[in-house]
C-alpha positions as CSV (number, residue, x, y, z in Angstrom):
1,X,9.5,-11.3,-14.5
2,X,10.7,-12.0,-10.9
3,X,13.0,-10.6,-8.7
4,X,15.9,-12.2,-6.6
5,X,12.8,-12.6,-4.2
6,X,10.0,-14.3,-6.0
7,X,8.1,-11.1,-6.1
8,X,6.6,-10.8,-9.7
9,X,7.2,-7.5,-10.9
10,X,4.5,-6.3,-13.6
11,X,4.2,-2.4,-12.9
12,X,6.1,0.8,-13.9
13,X,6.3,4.2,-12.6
14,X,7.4,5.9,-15.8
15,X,8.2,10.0,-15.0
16,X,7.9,12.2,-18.2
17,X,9.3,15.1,-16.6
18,X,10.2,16.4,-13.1
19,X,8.6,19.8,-13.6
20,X,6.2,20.5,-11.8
21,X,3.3,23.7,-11.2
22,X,3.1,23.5,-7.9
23,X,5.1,24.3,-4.7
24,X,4.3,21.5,-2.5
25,X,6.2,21.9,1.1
26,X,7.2,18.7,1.2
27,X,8.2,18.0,-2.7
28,X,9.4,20.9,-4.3
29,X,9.0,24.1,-2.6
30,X,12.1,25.2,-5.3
31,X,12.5,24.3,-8.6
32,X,14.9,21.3,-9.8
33,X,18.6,22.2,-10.5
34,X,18.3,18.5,-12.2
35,X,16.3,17.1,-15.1
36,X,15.7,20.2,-17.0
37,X,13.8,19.5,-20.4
38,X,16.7,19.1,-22.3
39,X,17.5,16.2,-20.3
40,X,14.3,14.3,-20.4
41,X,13.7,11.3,-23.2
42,X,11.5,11.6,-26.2
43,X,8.3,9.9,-26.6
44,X,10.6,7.7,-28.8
45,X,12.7,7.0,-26.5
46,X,10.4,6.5,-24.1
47,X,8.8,3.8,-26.0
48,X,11.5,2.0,-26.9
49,X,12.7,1.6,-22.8
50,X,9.1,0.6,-22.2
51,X,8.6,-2.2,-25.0
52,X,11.7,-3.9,-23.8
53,X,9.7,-3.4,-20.0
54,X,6.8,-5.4,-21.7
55,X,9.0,-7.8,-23.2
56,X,9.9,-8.6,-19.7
57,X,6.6,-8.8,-18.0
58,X,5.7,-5.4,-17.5
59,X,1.9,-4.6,-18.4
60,X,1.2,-1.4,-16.6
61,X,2.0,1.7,-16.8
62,X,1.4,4.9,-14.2
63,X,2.8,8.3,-15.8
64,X,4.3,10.5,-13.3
65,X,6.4,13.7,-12.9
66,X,7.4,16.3,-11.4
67,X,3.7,16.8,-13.1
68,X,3.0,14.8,-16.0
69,X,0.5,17.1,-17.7
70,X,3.5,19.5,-18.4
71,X,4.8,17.5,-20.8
72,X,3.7,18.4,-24.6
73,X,1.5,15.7,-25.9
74,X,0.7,13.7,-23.3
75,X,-2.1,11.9,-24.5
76,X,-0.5,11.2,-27.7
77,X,2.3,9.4,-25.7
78,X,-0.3,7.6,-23.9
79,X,-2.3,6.4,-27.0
80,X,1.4,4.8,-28.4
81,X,2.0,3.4,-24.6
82,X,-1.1,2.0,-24.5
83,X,-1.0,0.7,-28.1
84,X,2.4,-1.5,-27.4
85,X,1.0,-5.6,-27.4
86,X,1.2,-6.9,-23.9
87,X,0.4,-3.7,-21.7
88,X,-3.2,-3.7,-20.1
89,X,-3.5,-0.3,-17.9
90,X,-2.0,3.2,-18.7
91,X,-2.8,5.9,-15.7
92,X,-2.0,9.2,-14.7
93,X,-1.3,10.6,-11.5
94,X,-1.4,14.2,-11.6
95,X,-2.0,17.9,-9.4
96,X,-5.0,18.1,-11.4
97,X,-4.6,22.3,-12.2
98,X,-4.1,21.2,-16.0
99,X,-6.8,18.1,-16.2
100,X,-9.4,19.6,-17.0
101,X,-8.3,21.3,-20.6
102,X,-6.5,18.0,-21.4
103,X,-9.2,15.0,-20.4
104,X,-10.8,15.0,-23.9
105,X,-7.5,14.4,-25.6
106,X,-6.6,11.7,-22.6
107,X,-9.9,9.6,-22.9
108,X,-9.4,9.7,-26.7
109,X,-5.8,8.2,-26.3
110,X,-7.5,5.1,-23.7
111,X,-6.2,6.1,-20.6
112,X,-7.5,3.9,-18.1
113,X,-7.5,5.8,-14.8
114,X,-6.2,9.0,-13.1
115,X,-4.9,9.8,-9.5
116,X,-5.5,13.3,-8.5
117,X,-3.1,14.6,-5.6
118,X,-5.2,16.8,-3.7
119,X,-3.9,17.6,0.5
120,X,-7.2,20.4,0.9
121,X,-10.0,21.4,-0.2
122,X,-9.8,24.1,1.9
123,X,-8.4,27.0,0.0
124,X,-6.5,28.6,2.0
125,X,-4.7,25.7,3.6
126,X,-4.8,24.5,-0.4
127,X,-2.7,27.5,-0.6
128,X,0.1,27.3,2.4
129,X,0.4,23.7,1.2
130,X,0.9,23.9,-2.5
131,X,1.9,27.7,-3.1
132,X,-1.0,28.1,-5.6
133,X,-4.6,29.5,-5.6
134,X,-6.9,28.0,-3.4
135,X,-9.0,28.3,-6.4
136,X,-7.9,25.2,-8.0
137,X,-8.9,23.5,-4.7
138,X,-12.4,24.5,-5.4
139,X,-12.4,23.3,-8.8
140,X,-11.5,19.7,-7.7
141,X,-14.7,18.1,-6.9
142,X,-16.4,19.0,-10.3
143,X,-13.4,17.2,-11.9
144,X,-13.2,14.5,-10.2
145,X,-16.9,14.3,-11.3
146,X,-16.2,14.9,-14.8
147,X,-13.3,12.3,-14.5
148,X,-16.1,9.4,-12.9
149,X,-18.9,10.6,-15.8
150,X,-15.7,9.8,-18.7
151,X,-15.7,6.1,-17.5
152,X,-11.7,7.1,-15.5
153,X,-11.3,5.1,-12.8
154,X,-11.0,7.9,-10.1
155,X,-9.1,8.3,-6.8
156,X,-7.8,11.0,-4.7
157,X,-4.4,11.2,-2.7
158,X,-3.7,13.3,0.2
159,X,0.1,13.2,2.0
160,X,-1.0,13.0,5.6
161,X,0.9,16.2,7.4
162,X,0.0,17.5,10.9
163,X,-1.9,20.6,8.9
164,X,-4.1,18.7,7.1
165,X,-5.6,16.3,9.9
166,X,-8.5,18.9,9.7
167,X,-9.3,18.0,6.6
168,X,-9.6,13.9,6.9
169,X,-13.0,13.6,7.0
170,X,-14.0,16.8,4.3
171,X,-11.3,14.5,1.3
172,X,-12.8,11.0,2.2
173,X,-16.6,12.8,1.8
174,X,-15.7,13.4,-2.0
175,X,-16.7,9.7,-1.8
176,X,-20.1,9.8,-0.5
177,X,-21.7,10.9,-3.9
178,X,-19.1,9.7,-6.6
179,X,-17.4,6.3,-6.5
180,X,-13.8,7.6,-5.7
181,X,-11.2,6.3,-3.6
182,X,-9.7,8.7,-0.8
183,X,-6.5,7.6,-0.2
184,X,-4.4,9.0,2.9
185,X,-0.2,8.6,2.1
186,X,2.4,8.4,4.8
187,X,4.9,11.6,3.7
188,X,7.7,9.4,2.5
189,X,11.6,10.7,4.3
190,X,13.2,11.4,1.0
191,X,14.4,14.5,-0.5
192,X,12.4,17.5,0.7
193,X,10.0,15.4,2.4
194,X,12.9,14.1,4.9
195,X,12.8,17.6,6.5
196,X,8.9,18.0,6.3
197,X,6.9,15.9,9.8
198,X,4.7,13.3,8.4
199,X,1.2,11.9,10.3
200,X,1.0,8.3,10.8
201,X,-2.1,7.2,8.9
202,X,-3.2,5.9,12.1
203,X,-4.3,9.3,13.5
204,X,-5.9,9.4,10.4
205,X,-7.9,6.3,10.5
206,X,-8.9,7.3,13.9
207,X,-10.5,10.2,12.3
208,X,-12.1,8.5,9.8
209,X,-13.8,5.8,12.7
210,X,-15.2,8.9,15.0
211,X,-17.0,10.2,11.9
212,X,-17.8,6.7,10.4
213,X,-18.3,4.3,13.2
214,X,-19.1,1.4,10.6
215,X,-15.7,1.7,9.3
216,X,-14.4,-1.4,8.7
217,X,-11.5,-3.3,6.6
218,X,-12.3,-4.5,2.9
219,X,-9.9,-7.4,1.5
220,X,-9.9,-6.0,-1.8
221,X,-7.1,-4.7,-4.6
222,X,-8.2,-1.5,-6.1
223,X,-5.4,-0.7,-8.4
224,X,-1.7,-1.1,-8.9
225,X,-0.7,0.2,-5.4
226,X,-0.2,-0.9,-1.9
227,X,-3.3,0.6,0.0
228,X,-5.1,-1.1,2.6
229,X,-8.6,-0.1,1.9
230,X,-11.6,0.5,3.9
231,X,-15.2,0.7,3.7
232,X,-18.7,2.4,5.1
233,X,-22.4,2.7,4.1
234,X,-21.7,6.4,4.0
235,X,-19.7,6.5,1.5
236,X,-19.3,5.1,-2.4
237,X,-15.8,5.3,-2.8
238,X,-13.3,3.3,-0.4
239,X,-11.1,4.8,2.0
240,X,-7.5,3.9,1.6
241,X,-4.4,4.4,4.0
242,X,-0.6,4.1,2.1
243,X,1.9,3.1,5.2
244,X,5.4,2.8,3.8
245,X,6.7,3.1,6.9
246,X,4.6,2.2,9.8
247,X,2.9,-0.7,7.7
248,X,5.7,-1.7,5.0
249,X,4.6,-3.5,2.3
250,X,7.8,-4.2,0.5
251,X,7.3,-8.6,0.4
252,X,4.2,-7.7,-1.8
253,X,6.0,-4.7,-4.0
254,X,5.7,-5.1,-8.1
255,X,7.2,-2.2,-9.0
256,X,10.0,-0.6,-10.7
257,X,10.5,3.4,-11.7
258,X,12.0,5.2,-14.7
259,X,13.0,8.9,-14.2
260,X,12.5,11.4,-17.1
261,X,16.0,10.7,-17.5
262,X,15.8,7.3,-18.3
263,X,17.1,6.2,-14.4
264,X,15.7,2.7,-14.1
265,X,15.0,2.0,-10.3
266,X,14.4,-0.7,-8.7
267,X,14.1,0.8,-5.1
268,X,12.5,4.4,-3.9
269,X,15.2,4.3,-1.3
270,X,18.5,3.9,-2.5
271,X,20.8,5.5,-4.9
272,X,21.0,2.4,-7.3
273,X,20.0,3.0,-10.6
274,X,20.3,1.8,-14.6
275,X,20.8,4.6,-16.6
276,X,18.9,3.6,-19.4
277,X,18.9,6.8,-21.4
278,X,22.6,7.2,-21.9
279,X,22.7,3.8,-23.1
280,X,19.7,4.7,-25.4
281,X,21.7,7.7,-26.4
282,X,24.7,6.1,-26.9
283,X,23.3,3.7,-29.7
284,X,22.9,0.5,-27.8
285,X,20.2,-2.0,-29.1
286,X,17.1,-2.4,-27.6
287,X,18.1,-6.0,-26.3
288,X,20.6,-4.3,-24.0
289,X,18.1,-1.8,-22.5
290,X,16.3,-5.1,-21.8
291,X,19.4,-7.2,-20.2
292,X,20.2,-4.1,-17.8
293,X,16.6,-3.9,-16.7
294,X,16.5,-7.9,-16.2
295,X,19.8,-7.4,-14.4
296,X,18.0,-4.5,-12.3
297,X,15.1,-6.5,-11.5
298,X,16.7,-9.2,-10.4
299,X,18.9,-7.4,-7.9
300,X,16.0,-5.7,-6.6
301,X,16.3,-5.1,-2.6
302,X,14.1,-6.9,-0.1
303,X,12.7,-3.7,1.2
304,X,13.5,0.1,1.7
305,X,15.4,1.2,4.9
306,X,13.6,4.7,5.4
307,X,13.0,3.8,9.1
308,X,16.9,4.6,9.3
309,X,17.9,7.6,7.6
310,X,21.5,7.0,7.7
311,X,21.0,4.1,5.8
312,X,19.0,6.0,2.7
313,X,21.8,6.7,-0.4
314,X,18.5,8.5,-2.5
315,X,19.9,11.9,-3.1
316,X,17.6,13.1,-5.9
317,X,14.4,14.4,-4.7
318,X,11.1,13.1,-5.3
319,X,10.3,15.0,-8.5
320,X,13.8,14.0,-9.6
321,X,13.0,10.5,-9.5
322,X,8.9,10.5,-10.4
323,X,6.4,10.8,-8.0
């Protein structure tokens, strides 16, 4: 389907729950007064919202939180996501802690790729970041090559934040023996991350150049997302740079967002959203879950406003919404 703009949208972020392990700064340093379990959808319910998505054009789907691996069953929900006719990709973004006892089950279900969020490597700075063990930082690389060696197409992202600059060039080396995408994000202003100070991925890229002189732009789409991607003979994997806000990509965006709520949003940035769940719950057919999505779609905003904060009406915070 296409919005009010002529943009075809195809792609849903679908949160399972806004839980999360971690304590990242900029995320969710506390826990979530909203969307406790109670609140979230069933896999049922779930499914129905996203077969009336496919009926309307949507064929992939990324499975978010909060942390996504939190959720009971996981892969089973992804095996009956992936089974509906008309979608083509089901991936996972996740912190990675709880991958590892979980990828059999997730390869079994046909899970096409998975996004690990990883700022450091660095343990300790792992630590100040996330409010976990530096342990789990350690752990990454091996599963990221475990993830490569189960056929998962692999990437990593880091939030760029003044901390982390030091660690630029160690993430986008995870690419020099493995054919994973590094992928530097531009903290977006919303919720906690409007009181965190982001990096430009500029300073970033500059980084990258002064370690990889042959650094140089690739014309390629690598996924579902908006990254501008780079490449070097050092390195197997690409390089990627997110810039929602220095670089907007909105004229190019395909995507849509369903909290764990079953909050159908068309925008990141403003308050508007379908609550799809409550009509779910309060017995409407699954044709009407697919007229208020259409309607949704269609009214769809041009592009985000994040570069004036008193124009943002987004109150939840990002684990609220889906990462």
């Amino acid at each position: 389907m296409r919005d009010g703009f002529g943009r075809e949208i195809n792609y849903m972020r679908l949160s399972v729950t806004s839980r999360c392990n971690l304590r990242c700064r900029y995320c969710m340093p506390e826990p979530s007064p909203q969307g406790r379990p109670g609140e979230e959808l069933g896999d049922g319910e779930l499914l129905a919202i996203c077969a009336q998505a496919v009926k309307l054009g949507i064929t992939r789907f990324k499975l978010t939180g909060g942390e996504p691996l939190l959720r009971p069953g996981l892969a089973e929900l992804a095996a009956q996501l992936k089974a509906l006719e008309g979608v083509e990709e089901v991936t996972l973004t996740t912190n990675g802690v709880l991958l590892a006892e979980q990828l059999d089950g997730l390869c079994r279900a046909g899970l096409d790729g998975v996004n690990v969020s990883l700022d450091a490597l660095d343990p300790q700075l792992y630590q100040a970041i996330t409010g976990r063990p530096g342990a789990a930082a350690k752990a990454m690389p091996a599963l990221l090559a475990e993830c490569v060696r189960r056929g998962l197409r692999t990437k990593v992202n880091a939030v760029l934040l003044e901390e982390n600059l030091c660690q630029v060039a160690e993430l986008a080396l995870l690419g020099r023996e493995l054919p994973v995408d590094v992928r530097f994000i531009q903290l977006m202003p919303i919720g906690w991350g409007a009181k965190v100070q982001g990096v430009p991925p500029e300073r970033a890229l500059a980084i990258l150049k002064e370690r990889w002189p042959d650094l140089h732009p690739v014309q390629e789409r690598r996924g579902n997302g908006p990254a501008s991607y780079f490449a070097t003979e050092g390195l197997r994997g690409r390089v990627g740079l997110i810039a929602a806000l220095s670089r907007r990509f909105c004229a190019q965006c395909n995507r849509v967002r369903l909290t764990s709520t079953g909050g159908f949003k068309p925008c990141l940035c403003y308050r508007e959203r379908y609550e799809l769940g409550l009509l779910l719950r309060g017995g409407a057919p699954g044709e009407a879950l697919g007229q208020a999505m259409a309607q949704a779609i269609l009214q769809k905003p041009w592009g985000h406003c994040f570069e004036k904060a008193d124009a943002v009406t987004e109150a939840l915070t990002m684990d609220q919404i889906g990462g």
